[in-house]
N, C-alpha and C positions, 0 to 999 in steps of 0.2 A: 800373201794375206788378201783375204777379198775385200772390197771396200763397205760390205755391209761391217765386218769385222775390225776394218779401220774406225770408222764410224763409234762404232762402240771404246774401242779401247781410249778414242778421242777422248767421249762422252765421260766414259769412268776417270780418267785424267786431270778433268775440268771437274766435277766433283769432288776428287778425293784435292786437288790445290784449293778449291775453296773452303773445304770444311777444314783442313789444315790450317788458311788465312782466317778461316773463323774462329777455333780454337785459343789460334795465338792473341787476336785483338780480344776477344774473352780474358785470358789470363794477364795480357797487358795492362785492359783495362781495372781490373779488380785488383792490381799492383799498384794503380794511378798514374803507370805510364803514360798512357792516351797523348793527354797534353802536349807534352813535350816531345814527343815520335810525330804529334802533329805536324808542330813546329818547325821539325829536323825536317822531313818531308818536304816541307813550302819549300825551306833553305834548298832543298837537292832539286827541287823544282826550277827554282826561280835561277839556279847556277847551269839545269843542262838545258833552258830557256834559254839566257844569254849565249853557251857554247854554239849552241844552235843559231842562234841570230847571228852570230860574228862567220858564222861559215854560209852562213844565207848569203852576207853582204859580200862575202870573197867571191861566189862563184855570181856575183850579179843580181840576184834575186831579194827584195824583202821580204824577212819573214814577218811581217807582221801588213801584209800585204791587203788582207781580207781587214783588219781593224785598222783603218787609218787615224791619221793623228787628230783627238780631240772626242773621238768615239771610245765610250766606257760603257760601263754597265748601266748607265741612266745618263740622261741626257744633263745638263750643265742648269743648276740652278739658278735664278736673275736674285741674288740675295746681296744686299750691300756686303763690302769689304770691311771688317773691323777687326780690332785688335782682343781677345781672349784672355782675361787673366785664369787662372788656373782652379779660381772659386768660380768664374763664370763659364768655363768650360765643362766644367763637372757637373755641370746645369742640361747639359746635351747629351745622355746618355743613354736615352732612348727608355729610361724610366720616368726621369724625372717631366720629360720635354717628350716631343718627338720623333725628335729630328736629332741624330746621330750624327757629331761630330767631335775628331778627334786630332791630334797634333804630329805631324811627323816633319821634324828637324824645322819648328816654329810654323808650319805652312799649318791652317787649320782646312781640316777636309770634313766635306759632307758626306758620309759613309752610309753604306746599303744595310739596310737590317739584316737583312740575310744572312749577312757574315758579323755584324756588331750587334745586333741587337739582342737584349733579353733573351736569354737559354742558349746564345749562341756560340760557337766556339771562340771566338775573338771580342767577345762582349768586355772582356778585362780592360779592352786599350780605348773603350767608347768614354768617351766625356773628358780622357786625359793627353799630355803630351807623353806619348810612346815610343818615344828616337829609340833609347835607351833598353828598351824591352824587347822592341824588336831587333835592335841588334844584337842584340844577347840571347833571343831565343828564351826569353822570361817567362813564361804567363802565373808566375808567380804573384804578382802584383808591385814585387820589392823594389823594381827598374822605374818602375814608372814618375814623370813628373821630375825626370833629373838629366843633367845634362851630361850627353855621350863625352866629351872628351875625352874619358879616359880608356876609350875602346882601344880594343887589337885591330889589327889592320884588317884583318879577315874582316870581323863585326862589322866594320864601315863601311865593308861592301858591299855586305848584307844588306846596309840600312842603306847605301845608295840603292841598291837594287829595289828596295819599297819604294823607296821617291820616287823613282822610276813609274815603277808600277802605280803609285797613287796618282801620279802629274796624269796620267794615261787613263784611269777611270773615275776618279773622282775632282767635282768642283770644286776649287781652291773659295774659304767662305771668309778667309781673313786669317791672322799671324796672331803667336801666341806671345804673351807678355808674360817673359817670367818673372819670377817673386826672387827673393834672397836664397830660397829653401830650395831653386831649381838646381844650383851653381853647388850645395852642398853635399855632393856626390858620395855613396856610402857603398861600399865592395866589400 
């Protein structure tokens, strides 16, 4: 086969897999899957992320070599430390306020619009504590504002895996104080 004709069949290939991946997020989307395939996604992300890292670290190398530790997606806010009750957090939702912050396993983070903010895809977990949602893969809103303990062990690693990720790009702004209503877990 000559290489003008490689070229082509390349060409037709890369077309015909995108309008097939477009199709499918089409009929996804108008199912109201979206969401939740989102969700799945991050999870298969953030799992061959780690697999990756721990085989960085065997053969001697970091992979996270280029982002050293303390470097995130913005630089680190000079905001006092204080404690969030769950009426005062829901104040920071980037509707009401600004400035977007929100709760994982009681740490409160100052989080990027980009991903929290109004229209955005993660805007559900802006102004609340989200241990619970995000380890569940929720964007429901039903998770939110209650306390994991009653996760599967999978879940917990999921949700360690965000701390992870949160410690690494966003400013820690203060700790959440929960209410009576956090401890009252509903499945």
């Amino acid at each position: 086969m000559s290489t003008d004709n490689k070229q082509k069949v390349i060409v037709a290939a890369v077309v015909s897999t995108a309008a097939v991946t477009l199709s499918v997020f089409y009929v996804l989307h108008k199912k109201g899957y979206t969401k939740k395939l989102g969700m799945m996604g991050h999870r298969w992300g953030v799992a061959l992320k780690k697999r990756m890292s721990s085989s960085a670290c065997e053969g001697g190398s970091s992979a996270n070599s280029s982002n050293p530790a303390g470097k995130g997606i913005r630089p680190v806010s000079n905001i006092p430390k204080k404690g969030y009750t769950r009426d005062q957090l829901a104040q920071y939702d980037g509707v009401k306020n600004e400035r977007i912050l929100m709760s994982v396993k009681m740490k409160v983070y100052e989080v990027a619009p980009q991903f929290y903010g109004p229209g955005q895809h993660y805007h559900i977990f802006a102004g609340t504590e989200a241990s619970r949602a995000l380890a569940k893969a929720d964007l429901t809103g039903k998770c939110l504002n209650q306390y994991w303990v009653n996760c599967t062990e999978d879940e917990l690693e999921v949700l360690e895996e965000y701390v992870e990720k949160f410690n690494s790009k966003y400013p820690v702004v203060g700790w959440y104080v929960p209410d009576e209503a956090f401890y009252k877990v509903t499945d």
